[in-house]
Every structure is written in C-alpha cells, then in structure tokens.
C-alpha positions in Angstrom: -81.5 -82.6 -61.3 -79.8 -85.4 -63.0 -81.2 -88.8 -63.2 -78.5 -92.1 -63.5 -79.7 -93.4 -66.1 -80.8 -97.2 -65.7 -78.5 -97.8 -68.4 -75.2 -96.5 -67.5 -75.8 -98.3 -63.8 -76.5 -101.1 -65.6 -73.0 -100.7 -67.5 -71.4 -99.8 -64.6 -72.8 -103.2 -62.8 -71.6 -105.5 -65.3 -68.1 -103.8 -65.4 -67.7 -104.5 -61.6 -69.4 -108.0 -62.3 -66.4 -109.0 -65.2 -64.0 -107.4 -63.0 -64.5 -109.3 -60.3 -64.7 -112.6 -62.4 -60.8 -111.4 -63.9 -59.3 -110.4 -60.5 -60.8 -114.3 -58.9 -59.0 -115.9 -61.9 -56.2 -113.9 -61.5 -55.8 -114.7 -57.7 -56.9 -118.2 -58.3 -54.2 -118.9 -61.3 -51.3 -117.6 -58.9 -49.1 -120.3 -58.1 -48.7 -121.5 -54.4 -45.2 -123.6 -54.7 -41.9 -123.1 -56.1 -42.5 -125.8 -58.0 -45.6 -124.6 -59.6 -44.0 -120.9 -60.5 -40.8 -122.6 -62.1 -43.4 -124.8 -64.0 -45.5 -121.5 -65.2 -42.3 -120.2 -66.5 -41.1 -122.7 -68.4 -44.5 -123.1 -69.8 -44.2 -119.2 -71.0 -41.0 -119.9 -72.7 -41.8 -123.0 -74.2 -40.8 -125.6 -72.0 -37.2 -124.3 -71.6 -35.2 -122.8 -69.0 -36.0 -123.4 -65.5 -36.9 -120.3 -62.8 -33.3 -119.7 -62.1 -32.3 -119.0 -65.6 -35.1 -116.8 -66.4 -34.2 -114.9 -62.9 -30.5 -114.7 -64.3 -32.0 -113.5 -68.2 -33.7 -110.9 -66.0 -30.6 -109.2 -64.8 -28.3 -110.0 -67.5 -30.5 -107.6 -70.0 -29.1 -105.4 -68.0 -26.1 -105.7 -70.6 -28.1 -104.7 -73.4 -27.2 -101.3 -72.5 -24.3 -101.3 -74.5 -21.0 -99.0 -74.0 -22.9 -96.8 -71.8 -23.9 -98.6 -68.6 -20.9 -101.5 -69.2 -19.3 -99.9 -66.8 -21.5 -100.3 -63.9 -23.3 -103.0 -65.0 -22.2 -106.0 -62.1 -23.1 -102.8 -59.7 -26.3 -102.4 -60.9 -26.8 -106.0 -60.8 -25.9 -106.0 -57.4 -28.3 -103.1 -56.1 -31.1 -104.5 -58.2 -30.8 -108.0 -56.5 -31.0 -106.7 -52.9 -33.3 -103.7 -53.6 -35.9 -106.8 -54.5 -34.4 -109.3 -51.5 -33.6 -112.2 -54.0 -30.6 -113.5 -51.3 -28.6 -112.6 -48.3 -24.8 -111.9 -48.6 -23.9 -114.8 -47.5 -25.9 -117.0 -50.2 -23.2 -116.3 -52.6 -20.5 -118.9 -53.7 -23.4 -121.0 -52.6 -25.2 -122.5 -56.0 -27.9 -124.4 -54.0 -28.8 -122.0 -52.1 -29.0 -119.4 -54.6 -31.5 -121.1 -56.9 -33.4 -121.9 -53.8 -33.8 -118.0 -53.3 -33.9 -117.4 -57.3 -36.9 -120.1 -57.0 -38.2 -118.0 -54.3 -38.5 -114.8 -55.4 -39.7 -116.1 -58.6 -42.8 -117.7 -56.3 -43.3 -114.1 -54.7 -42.8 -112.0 -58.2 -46.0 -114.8 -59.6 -48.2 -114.4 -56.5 -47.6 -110.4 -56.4 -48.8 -110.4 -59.8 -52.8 -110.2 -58.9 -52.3 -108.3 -55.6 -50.4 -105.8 -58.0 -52.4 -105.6 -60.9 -55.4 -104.4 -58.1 -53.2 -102.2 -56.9 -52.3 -100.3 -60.0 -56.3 -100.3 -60.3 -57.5 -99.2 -56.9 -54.8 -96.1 -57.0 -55.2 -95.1 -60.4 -58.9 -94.6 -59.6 -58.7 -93.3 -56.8 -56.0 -90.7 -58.2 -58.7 -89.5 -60.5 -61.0 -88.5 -57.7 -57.7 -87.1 -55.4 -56.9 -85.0 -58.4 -60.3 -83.7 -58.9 -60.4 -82.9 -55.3 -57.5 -81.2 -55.9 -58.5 -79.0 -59.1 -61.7 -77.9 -57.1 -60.1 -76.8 -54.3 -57.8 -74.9 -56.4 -60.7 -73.5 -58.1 -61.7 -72.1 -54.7 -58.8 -70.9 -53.2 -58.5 -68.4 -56.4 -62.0 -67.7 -56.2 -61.7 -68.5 -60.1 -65.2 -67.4 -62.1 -65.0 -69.6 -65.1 -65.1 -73.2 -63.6 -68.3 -72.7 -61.3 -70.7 -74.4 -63.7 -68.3 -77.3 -63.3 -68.3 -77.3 -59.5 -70.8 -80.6 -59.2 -69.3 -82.5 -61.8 -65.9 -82.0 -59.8 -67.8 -82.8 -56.5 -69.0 -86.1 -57.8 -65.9 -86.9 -59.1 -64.3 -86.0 -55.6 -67.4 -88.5 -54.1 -65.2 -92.0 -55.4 -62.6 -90.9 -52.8 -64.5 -92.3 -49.9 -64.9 -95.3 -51.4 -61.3 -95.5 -53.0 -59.7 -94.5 -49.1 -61.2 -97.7 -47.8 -60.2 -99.8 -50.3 -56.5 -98.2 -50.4 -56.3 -98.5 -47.0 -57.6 -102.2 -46.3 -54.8 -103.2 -49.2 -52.2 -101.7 -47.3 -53.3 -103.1 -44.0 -53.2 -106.6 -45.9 -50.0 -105.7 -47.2 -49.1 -104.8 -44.0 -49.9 -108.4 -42.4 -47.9 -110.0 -45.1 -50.8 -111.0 -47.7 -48.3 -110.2 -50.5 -45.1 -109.0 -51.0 -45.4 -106.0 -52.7 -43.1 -103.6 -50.5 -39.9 -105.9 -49.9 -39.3 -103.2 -46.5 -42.1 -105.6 -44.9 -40.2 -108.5 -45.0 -38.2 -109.2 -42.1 -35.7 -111.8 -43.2 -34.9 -109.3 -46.4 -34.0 -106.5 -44.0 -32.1 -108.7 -41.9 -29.7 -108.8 -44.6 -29.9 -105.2 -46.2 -28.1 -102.3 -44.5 -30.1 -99.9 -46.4 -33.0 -100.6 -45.6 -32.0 -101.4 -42.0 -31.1 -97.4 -42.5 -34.7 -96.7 -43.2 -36.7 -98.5 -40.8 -37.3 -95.2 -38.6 -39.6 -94.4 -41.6 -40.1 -97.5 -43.2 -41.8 -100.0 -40.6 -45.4 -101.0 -41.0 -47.2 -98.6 -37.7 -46.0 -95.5 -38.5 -46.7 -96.6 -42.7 -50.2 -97.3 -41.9 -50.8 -93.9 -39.2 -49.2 -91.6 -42.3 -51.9 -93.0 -44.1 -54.6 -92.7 -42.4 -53.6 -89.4 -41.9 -54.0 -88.6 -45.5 -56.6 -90.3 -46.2 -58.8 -88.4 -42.9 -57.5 -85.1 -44.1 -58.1 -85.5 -47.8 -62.1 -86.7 -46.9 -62.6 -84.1 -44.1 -62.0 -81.5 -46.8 -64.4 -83.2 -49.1 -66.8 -83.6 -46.6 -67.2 -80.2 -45.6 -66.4 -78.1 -49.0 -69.1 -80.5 -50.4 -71.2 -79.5 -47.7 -70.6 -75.7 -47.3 -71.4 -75.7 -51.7 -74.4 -77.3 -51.1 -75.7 -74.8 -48.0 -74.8 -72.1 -50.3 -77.4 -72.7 -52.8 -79.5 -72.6 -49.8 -78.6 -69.4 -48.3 -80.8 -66.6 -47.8 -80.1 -63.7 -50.7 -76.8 -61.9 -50.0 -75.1 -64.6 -47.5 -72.2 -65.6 -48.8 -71.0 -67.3 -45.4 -70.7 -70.5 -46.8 -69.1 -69.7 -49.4 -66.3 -67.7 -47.8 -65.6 -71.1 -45.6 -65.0 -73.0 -48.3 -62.5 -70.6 -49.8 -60.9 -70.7 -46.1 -60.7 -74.6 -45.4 -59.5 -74.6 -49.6 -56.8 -72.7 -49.1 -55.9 -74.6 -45.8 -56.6 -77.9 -47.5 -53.4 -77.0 -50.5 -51.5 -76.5 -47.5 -51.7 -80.0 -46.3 -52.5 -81.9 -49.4 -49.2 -80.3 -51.4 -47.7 -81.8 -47.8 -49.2 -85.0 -47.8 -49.3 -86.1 -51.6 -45.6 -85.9 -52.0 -45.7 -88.3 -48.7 -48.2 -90.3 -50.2 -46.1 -90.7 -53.2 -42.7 -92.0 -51.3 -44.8 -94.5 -48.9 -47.2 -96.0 -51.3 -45.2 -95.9 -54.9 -41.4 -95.0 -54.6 -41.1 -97.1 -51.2 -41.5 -100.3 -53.7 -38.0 -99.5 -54.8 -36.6 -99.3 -51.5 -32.9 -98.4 -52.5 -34.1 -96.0 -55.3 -35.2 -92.4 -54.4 -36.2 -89.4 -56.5 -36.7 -85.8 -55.6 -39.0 -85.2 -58.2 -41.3 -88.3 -57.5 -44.4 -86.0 -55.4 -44.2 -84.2 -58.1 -44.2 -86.5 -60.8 -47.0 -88.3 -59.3 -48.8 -84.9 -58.9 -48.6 -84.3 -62.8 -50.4 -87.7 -63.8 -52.7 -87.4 -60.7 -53.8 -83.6 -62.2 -54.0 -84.3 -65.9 -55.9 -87.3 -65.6 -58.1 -85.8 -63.5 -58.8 -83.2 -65.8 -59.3 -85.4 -68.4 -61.8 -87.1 -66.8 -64.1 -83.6 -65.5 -63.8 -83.1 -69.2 -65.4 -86.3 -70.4 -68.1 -86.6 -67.8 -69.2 -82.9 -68.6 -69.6 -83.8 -72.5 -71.3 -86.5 -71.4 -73.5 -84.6 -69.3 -74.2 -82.3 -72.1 -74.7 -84.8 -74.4 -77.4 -86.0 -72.3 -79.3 -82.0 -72.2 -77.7 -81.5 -69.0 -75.1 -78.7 -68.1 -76.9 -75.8 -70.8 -75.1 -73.2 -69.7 -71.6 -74.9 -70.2 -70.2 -73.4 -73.0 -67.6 -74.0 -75.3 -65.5 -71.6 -73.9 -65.5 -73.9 -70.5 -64.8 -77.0 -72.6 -61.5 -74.8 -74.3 -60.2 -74.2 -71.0 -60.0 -77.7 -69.9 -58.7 -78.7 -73.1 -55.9 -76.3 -72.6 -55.3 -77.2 -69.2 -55.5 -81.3 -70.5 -52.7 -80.0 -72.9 -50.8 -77.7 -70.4 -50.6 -80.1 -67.7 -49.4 -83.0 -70.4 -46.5 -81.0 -71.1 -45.9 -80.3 -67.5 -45.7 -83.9 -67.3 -43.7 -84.6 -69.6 -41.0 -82.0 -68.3 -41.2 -83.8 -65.2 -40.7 -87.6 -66.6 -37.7 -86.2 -68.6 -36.4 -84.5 -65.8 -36.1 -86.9 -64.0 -35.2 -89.3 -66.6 -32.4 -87.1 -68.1 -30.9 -86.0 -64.5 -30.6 -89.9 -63.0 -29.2 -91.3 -66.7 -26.8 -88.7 -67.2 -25.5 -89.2 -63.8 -25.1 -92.8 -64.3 -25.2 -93.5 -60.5 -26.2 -97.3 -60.5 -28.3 -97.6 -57.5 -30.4 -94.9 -59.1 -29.7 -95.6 -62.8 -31.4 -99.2 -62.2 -34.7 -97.7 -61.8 -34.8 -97.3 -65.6 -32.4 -99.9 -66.8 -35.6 -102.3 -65.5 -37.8 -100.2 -67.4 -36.0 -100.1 -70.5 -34.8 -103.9 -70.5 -38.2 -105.7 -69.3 -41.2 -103.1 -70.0 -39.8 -101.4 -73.4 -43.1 -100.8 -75.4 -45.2 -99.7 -71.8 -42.5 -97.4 -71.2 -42.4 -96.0 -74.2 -45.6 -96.1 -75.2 -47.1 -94.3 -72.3 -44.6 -91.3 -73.6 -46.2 -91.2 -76.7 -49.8 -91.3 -75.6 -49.5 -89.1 -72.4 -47.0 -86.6 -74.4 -46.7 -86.6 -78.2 -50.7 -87.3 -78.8 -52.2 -84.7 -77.1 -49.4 -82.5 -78.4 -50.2 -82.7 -81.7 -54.0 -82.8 -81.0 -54.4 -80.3 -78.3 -52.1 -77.5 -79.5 -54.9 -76.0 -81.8 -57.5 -73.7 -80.5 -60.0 -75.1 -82.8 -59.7 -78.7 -81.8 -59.9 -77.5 -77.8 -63.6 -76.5 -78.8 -64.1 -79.7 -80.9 -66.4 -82.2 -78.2 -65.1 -85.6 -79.8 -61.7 -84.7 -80.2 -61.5 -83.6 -76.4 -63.4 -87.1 -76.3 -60.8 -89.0 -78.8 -57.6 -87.5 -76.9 -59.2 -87.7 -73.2 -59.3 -91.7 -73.8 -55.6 -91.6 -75.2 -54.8 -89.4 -71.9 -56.6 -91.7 -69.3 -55.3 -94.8 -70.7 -51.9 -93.8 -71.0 -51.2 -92.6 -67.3 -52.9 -95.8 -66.2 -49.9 -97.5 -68.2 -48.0 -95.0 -66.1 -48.8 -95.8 -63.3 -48.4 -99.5 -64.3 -44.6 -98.9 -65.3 -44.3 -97.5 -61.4 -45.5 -100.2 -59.5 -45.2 -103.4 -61.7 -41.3 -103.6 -62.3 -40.9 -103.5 -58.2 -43.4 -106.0 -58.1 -43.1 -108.3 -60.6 -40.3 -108.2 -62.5 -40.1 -109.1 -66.0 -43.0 -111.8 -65.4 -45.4 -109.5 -66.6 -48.0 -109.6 -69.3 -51.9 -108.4 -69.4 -53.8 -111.4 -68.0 -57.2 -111.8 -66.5 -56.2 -109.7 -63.4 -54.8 -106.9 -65.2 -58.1 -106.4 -67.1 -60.4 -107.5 -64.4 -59.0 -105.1 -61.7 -59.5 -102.0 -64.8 -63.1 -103.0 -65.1 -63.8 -103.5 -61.8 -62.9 -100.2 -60.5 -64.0 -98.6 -64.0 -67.5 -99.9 -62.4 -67.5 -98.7 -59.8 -66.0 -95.3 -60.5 -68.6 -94.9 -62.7 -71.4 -96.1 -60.0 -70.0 -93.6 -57.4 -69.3 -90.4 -59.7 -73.1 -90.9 -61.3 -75.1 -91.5 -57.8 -73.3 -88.7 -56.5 -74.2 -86.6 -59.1 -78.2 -87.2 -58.9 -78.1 -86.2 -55.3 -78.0 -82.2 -56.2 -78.6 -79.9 -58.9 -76.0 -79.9 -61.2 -75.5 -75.8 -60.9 -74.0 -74.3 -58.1 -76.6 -71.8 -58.0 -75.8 -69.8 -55.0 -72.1 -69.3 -55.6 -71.8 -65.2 -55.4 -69.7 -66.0 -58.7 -72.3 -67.8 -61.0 -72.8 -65.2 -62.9 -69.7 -64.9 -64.1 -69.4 -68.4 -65.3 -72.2 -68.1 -67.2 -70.9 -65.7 -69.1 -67.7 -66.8 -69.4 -66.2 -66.4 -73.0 -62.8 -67.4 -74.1 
C-alpha cells in the first residue's frame, strides 16, 4: 500500500495556499470602471494612448501580415470586431459612441482576465485526469497486457475528475449567470446585433449549454465510478472469477463510444464556442491530442515517482519505454493536427476563419510559437531514441517540457477570445497553476493510498509482469 507522504501533502497544501493568494489578487486588481481599465492601460504603455487607441493598435496589427492577408484585412477586421461584440452596426460613423463601446470592451477584456486565467487552470487539470480516464479505458477495451501494473496510477489520476467536474461545472453556471464575459454568445445585447450568432442560438443558449454538460460530465464519472470499482472487486474475487473483470472491458468499450461522442462536444461548447464566428472541423480532435499526451505525460511522471519512492517493483523499464513512445507518438500526432489545421485555414485565406490565427500571430507571437517548439520539436529530438525512452530523468526532463507546453496551449485557445492582446502572466495566471497543481496533487496521492498499488486479480497480471520490450 502506498502511504502520502506528509511531505508531498504538505507541498501540495502550500501550492493551493499561494494559489489562492494569486487568484484573490488577481480578482481583486481587476478593474471595476471604464475609467479605471483605460487608466491600467495607459499605465502599461507608459502613460500614453488612451483605451480606444490601444483597442484600434489591437486590430490594426492585423496589417503586419504583409502582402498576404492585405487583401482581406478591413474583412478580417470586421469579423474580429463582432465575433468579440465591441459595437452594434449602427455605432459606426458615430465617434462617441464608438469609444464608449471600445472603452467597454476594454473593461470586459480586464475583468475576464482572472475569471480566464482560472479557467485555462481548472480545464487543463482536469484534462489531465479526462485523458487518463481515457487511456485506461482504452487499455481495457483492448484487453492490452503490458499496462496492467499501471492500472492504479491511472485510476488515481482518473480520481481528480470528480473534483475537477464540479469545479468546471460551477464556472460555467457562473458564466452562465453573467459573472464574466468569457463566451460573448451569453450576452444578450451582443446578439442582438449579430446575425451569426442569432443563427446559432438553437445550440448556443445558456439551458441546453449547461444540460450538454452535465451530460458529460455524469457520463465521464459514472464510468469512473464503476470501472474503478469493478478493478477493485476483482482483486477480491474468488480464484478463477473473472466477472468483474469482463464488466469493465464491457462498460470500457461502451464508455469510447460516448466519450469519442461527447469530447468533441465538449470541445465546441466550452473552448471553440469562445470564438463564436470561428469553427474548425478538426477542433475535437485537436483538443483530444493535448488532452491524451498530457495525460500520458503525467502517468509517466507519477510512476517514476512512485518508483523512486520503492513503490511499483515490478514496473519495468520496458513499461516506462512504452509510455515514452506513446509521449513521442502522440506529440507528433499533435502536431499533425495543429498544422492541419493551421495550414488548411491559412492557405484558404477565408477571413472569418483566417482571423483565428492572425490574433495569434499578431498579439501572442512567442506563446504561440513557443508551445510548437516545446510540445513538438523537444520531445522530437529527445524522444526519438530508444535509449533515452528507458532513461528515468530524461522521460522526467521532457515530461515537464510536455506538460508545460500544452498548458501554454491551451492558454493560446482560450485567452485571445477572452482577453485580447491585454495579456501578460500576472498573479492570477500563476496563482490559478498552483492552485489546481495543489490540488491535483492532493487528489491523485489520496486516491492512490486507498488500494494496493497492483491490480492483483486482473486475469492478465501476469503478463505485465513479464512484459519486455
């Protein structure tokens, strides 16, 4: 059995304890007048400019895109400003009331910029423990051999998802009842005055938002709940009854069938819906990628930890290799997703889709690049040989590079819709990581001390434990 050790819950204590302290000076700095926003701008630039210009600098660096996107550039300007509601139609030829909506939306980018930087927190977490949910059941459905002496370190992995539901789903209720402004749809006077959204209200009101999620979220834990607790009466079963075990290959495969469903759902309603006027095909998927490798990642690093610890002695090196090579595998896949979709919206230069990345490009350049180059490029180079896969602190050294670079990810997908280009890592950016790092940590560790760490009475054991690459 493994004991949490009183000095990782201690860690994982003060983690919540700073995180909290950045996320209360994060909600406490945000401005609560347009007066006060237009004064924390100029303040960022020195004193100069007002909120309207920098709203205007934030759509004319749209230009910057040279001979390519000159063409379409007033276009894209045009989708951008309604896709984030910044004025009716009929505010233009109208100066004063254009700068009264500039000053506006420059309020709502400034007091989005806590509520977002907890949301880009509470999801990437509770990705981690989705996607582990997700590899397990995976594991199941095949009946794979190699992974079972991995099966508890998945399962408390899976554990943060109760924890990470109710926080997910309390946000979105708050977003709901208009505590932010983080999905522009909500806002009644912005789709008043947008006939594309207007278009997608049959899908895109606040009921039927909030009853798809709890649908996911009620589906994703009933699996957990019951394939945690079939595993668990299987170790217990009399000699030769696999019963258990054969339910929890049935409710796996079930569960693929509703989560492959539902995650792509998920993905539009709680990410790509923040962009109301942009859509991608490949966005479930997308999502799905970071979601699995980071995942991954993560099973990796708490079962070297584990070992480190004397735990785990029958995980092998051979079980290590083969979630380094699915770390590297699924990094590619990734990456052939981003530059799908990338390379298929750019080359077709539409600009109500184009826009999506001009935003990117123009206002998060070194994020968005960045990320490519730590969720692609590193473990490329680090992962490709065979020796380093069996190498603990290198799987260590590139697992950090892969977790911190899809939580810039997933940063570059929900910030620019939320914030604009009045981003930078403040208090609540840093609080809301260590916060949920804590608790994460608290969740995964207690669940783990609640059961043997071997899935003894799996009729496939064996097999693991001889498992050589």
């Amino acid at each position: 059995m493994y004991i949490f050790a009183l000095r990782l819950k201690i860690t994982a204590f003060v983690l919540m304890g700073l995180g909290f302290i950045g996320l209360a000076i994060g909600f406490a700095s945000a401005p609560s007048t347009v007066a006060e926003a237009q004064a924390m701008v100029a303040d960022a630039h020195g004193g100069h400019g007002d909120a309207h210009g920098s709203e205007h600098n934030t759509h004319d660096t749209h230009a910057t895109d040279s001979n390519k996107k000159d063409n379409h550039h007033d276009d894209v300007n045009h989708a951008t400003t309604h896709a984030h509601g910044e004025y009716p139609d009929d505010a233009h030829g109208n100066d004063k009331h254009a700068d009264d909506h500039h000053g506006e939306h420059l309020l709502h980018q400034l007091q989005n910029k806590p509520w977002a930087a907890l949301y880009v927190a509470a999801f990437f977490f509770f990705m981690i423990a989705l996607g582990a949910l997700l590899f397990y059941a995976i594991q199941r459905a095949a009946q794979a051999g190699w992974s079972i002496l991995l099966y508890r370190v998945m399962e408390g992995i899976a554990a943060y998802l109760v924890p990470g539901s109710i926080i997910i789903y309390v946000f979105l209720m708050l977003t709901g009842l208009h505590a932010n402004h983080l999905f522009v749809w909500m806002d009644a006077d912005t789709v008043a005055h947008d006939e594309i959204i207007q278009g997608k209200q049959g899908y895109l009101n606040v009921p039927f938002f909030l009853i798809r999620a709890a649908i996911y979220l009620l589906g994703w834990n009933a699996y957990r709940y019951f394939s945690r607790k079939f595993s668990l009466a299987q170790d217990n079963a009399p000699s030769g009854d696999i019963s258990n075990h054969k339910k929890n290959f049935r409710i796996s495969a079930g569960f693929l069938v509703f989560f492959f469903v539902t995650e792509s759902m998920m993905a539009w309603d709680w990410i790509m819906s923040l962009d109301p006027h942009w859509f991608s095909t490949l966005f479930g998927w997308y999502v799905l990628a970071s979601m699995l490798v980071t995942a991954v990642t993560v099973i990796a690093l708490v079962s070297i930890y584990l070992k480190s610890k004397g735990y785990l002695p029958k995980v092998n090196d051979s079980h290590l290799h083969d979630l380094a090579k699915f770390m590297f595998g699924l990094s590619v896949f990734w990456t052939y997703l981003w530059f799908s979709q990338f390379m298929l919206i750019w080359y077709s230069n539409i600009p109500e889709e184009v826009t999506y990345f001009l935003t990117r490009i123009d206002d998060y350049n070194l994020p968005f690049f960045g990320m490519l180059v730590m969720n692609f490029i590193f473990p490329l180079l680090i992962l490709m040989s065979s020796d380093y896969k069996r190498s603990n602190w290198i799987i260590v050294m590139a697992g950090i590079i892969i977790v911190l670079g899809h939580y810039i990810d997933i940063f570059n997908m929900i910030m620019p819709a939320t914030v604009g280009d009045q981003w930078f890592i403040g208090w609540a950016e840093i609080g809301g990581f260590l916060f949920f790092a804590g608790l994460f940590i608290y969740v995964v560790f207690r669940e783990l001390s609640k059961a043997p760490l071997e899935a003894s009475g799996d009729p496939y054991v064996g097999e693991s434990e001889r498992f050589v690459y």
